[in-house]
N, C-alpha and C positions, 0 to 999 in steps of 0.2 A: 800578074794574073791570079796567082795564090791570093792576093791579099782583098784582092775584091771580090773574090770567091767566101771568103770570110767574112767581110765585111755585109753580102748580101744575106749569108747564113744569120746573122744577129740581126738585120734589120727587119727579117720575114719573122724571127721569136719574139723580139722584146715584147712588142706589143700585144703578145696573142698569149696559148696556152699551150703548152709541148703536148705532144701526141703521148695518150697513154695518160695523161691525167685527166681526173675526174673532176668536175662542178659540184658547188654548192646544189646547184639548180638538178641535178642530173641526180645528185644523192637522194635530194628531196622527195621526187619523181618516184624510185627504186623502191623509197620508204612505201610512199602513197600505194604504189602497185603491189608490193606484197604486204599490207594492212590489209586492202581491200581483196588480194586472194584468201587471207587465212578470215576472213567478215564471211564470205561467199562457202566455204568450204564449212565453217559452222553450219549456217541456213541449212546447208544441203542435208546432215547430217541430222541439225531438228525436225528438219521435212519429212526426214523418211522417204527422201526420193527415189532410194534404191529400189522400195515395194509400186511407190505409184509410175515409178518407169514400166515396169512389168504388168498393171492395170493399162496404160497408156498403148505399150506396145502391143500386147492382145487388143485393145479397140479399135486401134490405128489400124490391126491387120483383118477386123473383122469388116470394119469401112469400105477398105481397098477390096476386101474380095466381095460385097454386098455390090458394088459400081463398079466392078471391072466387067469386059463386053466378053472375054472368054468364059468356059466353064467353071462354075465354083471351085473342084477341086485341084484348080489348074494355080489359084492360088492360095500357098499356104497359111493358115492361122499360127500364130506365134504365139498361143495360149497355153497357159501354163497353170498346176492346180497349188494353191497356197498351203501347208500346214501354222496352222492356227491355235496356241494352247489359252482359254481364258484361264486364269489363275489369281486369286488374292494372294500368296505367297509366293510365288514367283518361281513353281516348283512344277514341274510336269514330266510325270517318271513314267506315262502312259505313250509318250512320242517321244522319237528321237530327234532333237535341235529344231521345236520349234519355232515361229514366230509367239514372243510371248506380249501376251495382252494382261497386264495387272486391273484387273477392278476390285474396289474396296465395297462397292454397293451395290443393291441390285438393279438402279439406274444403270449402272455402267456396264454391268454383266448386257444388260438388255440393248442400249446402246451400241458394244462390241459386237453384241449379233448381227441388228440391223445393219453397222455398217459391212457387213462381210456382203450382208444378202444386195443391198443398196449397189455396191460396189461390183456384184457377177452379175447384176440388171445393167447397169450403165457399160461393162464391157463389152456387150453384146447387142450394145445399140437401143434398147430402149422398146423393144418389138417394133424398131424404125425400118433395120434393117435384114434383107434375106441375104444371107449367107451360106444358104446350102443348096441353092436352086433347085428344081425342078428331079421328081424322080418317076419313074414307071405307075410306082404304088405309094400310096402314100406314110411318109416314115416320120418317128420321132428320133431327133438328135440330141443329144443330153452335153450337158458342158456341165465339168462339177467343178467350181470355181476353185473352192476350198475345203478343207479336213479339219474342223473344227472339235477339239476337246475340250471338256467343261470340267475342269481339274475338281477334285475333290475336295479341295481346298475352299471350295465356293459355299461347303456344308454352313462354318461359321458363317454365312453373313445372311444377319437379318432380313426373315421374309423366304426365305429359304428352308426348302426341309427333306434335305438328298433331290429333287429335281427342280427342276422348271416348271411351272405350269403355263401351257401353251395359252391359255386365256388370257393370262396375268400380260403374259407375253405380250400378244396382238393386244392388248387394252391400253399399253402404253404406247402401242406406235403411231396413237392416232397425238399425243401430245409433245413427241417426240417431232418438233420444225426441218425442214429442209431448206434453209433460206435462202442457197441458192435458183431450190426452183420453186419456190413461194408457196408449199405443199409439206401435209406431212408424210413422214415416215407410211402410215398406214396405207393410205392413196398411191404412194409409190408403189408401195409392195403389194397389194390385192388391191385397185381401183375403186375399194370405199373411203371415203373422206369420213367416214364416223366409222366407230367401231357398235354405236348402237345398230345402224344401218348392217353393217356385216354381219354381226350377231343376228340380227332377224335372220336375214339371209341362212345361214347357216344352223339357225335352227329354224326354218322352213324345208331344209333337206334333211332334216332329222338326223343333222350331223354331230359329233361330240369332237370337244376337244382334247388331245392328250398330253403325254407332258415331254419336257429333256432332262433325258434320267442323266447327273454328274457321274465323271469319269468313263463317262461312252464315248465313242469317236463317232461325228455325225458329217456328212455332207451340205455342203451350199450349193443345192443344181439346179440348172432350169432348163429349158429347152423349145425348141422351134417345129411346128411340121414342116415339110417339104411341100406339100400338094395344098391347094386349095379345097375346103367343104368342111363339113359337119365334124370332131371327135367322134370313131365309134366305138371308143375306150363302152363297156359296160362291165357291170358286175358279174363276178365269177365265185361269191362264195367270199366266205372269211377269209380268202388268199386275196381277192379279187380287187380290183382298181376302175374306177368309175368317174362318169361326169355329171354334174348335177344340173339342170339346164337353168340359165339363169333367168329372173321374174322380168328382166327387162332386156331387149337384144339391142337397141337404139339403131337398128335400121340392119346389124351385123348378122351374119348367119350364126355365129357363136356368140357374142356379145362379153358376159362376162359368167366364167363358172366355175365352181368349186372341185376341186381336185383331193378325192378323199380316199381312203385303203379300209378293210373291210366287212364287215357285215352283211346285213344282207339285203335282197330286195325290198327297198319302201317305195311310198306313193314320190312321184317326183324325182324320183332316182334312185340311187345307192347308199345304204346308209351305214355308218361308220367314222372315223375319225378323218379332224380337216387336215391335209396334207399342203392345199397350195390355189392359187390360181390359174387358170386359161381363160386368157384373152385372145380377142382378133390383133392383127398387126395394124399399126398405125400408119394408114398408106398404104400397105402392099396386104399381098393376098396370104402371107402365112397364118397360121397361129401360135402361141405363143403360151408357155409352160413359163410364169413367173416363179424367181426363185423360193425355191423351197429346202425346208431342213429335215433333213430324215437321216436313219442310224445307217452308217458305214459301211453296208453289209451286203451280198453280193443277193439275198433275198429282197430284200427293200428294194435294193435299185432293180431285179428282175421284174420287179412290179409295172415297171415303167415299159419294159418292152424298147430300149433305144435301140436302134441301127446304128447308132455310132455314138461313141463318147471322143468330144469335139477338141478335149482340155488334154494335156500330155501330163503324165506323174511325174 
């Protein structure tokens, strides 16, 4: 009985592989699959997927509560405000642990803006979607995407001379491509496709432009009404904040207007420096405060008059 108890034992091994050893084929395999996790963990890491998770999840949750059939604030926004240092030196003593952005030129400085502004426009749907539904009276909501500093460091670079000049600024956004939506920068951000066309525009409101003074901390915000109708933002004086009605409505009650801070009453509106756009929504009834850059400061942003800041620090 022993012996053909044995005998079966060798005749079930010779031919096979003892338990607990590994294949050629199986090594191979192991190899392939951790090559291909440390390939995937690079990418991840050149992507900067960490920041566009966080872009992703705030749109994701602005979506969900724009189509959701309960009340808006039944579901939460998962949005959150970025700190941002632009720097040619890669030094920023004016914020603690920023996100740092190196630009060597003033393309790039300009570019880094855009994509902040570009980037708190597409979170928030694009003026597709209403996310704060319906209220009594009608409110503005403000979302400040990001806290952007223009490090000092930016003095050296050519073209430059201690600020930005807001002109300079919007003159390059109009050649500034968006490829993926077949548009430039310009058109994105205030709904002119030429910056000659805006410039008229805005000096028909007798509006001026101003500048971003280096080493200020500035905002990326924008924001939505609640209620359907007209802005009846007017001027208030040198503190004052105003809408400038725009030359063409294309069928909208508000169509497209210039968002300016203060001076004082001219023909056509308010005059003073450009701050930003209000549009109508695309599809639904809100309106829409395209992003805009202004300085840090609890005066600035009182200008605006929000009911709520939508974005968490």
């Amino acid at each position: 009985m022993k012996k053909n108890m044995k005998n079966k034992y060798f005749s079930a091994s010779a031919g096979g592989t003892r338990r607990g050893e590994v294949t050629t084929q199986q090594i191979v395999l192991l190899t392939i699959l951790l090559v291909s996790f440390i390939v995937i963990l690079f990418l991840l890491f050149r992507l900067d997927i960490g920041k566009q998770s966080e872009s992703e999840i705030c749109h994701n949750s602005v979506v969900t509560r724009g189509s959701s059939v309960v009340p808006a604030d039944a579901v939460p926004l998962k949005c959150s405000r970025t700190y941002v240092c632009i720097t040619q030196d890669g030094s920023c003593e004016s914020m603690t642990k920023p996100d740092i952005v190196k630009a060597d030129t003033k393309e790039e400085v300009y570019n880094a803006l855009a994509e902040e502004m570009a980037d708190c426009w597409w979170m928030f749907g694009e003026g597709k979607v209403d996310y704060v539904g319906k209220d009594m009276s009608k409110n503005l909501y403000c979302s400040i995407c990001s806290q952007i500093v223009l490090d000092n460091s930016l003095e050296d670079i050519e073209g430059f001379d201690g600020e930005i000049d807001q002109r300079d600024f919007y003159s390059s956004l109009e050649k500034m491509q968006m490829t993926d939506k077949g548009i430039n920068y310009l058109e994105y951000l205030t709904s002119y496709s030429t910056f000659a066309s805006f410039e008229n525009y805005i000096n028909t409101g007798e509006i001026t432009f101003g500048t971003f003074q280096f080493d200020k901390p500035y905002f990326v915000m924008m924001g939505i009404n609640s209620v359907v109708g007209v802005w009846k933002w007017v001027g208030v004086g040198a503190a004052g904040l105003g809408l400038i009605a725009a030359p063409f409505t294309g069928g909208l009650s508000l169509g497209i207007s210039a968002l300016i801070i203060g001076g004082g009453s001219v023909a056509g509106g308010v005059g003073g420096y450009f701050v930003g756009t209000a549009v109508k929504g695309d599809g639904i009834e809100n309106e829409f405060l395209k992003p805009v850059i202004i300085e840090a400061d609890s005066n600035s942003l009182g200008k605006f008059d929000c009911k709520d800041i939508l974005t968490s620090t």
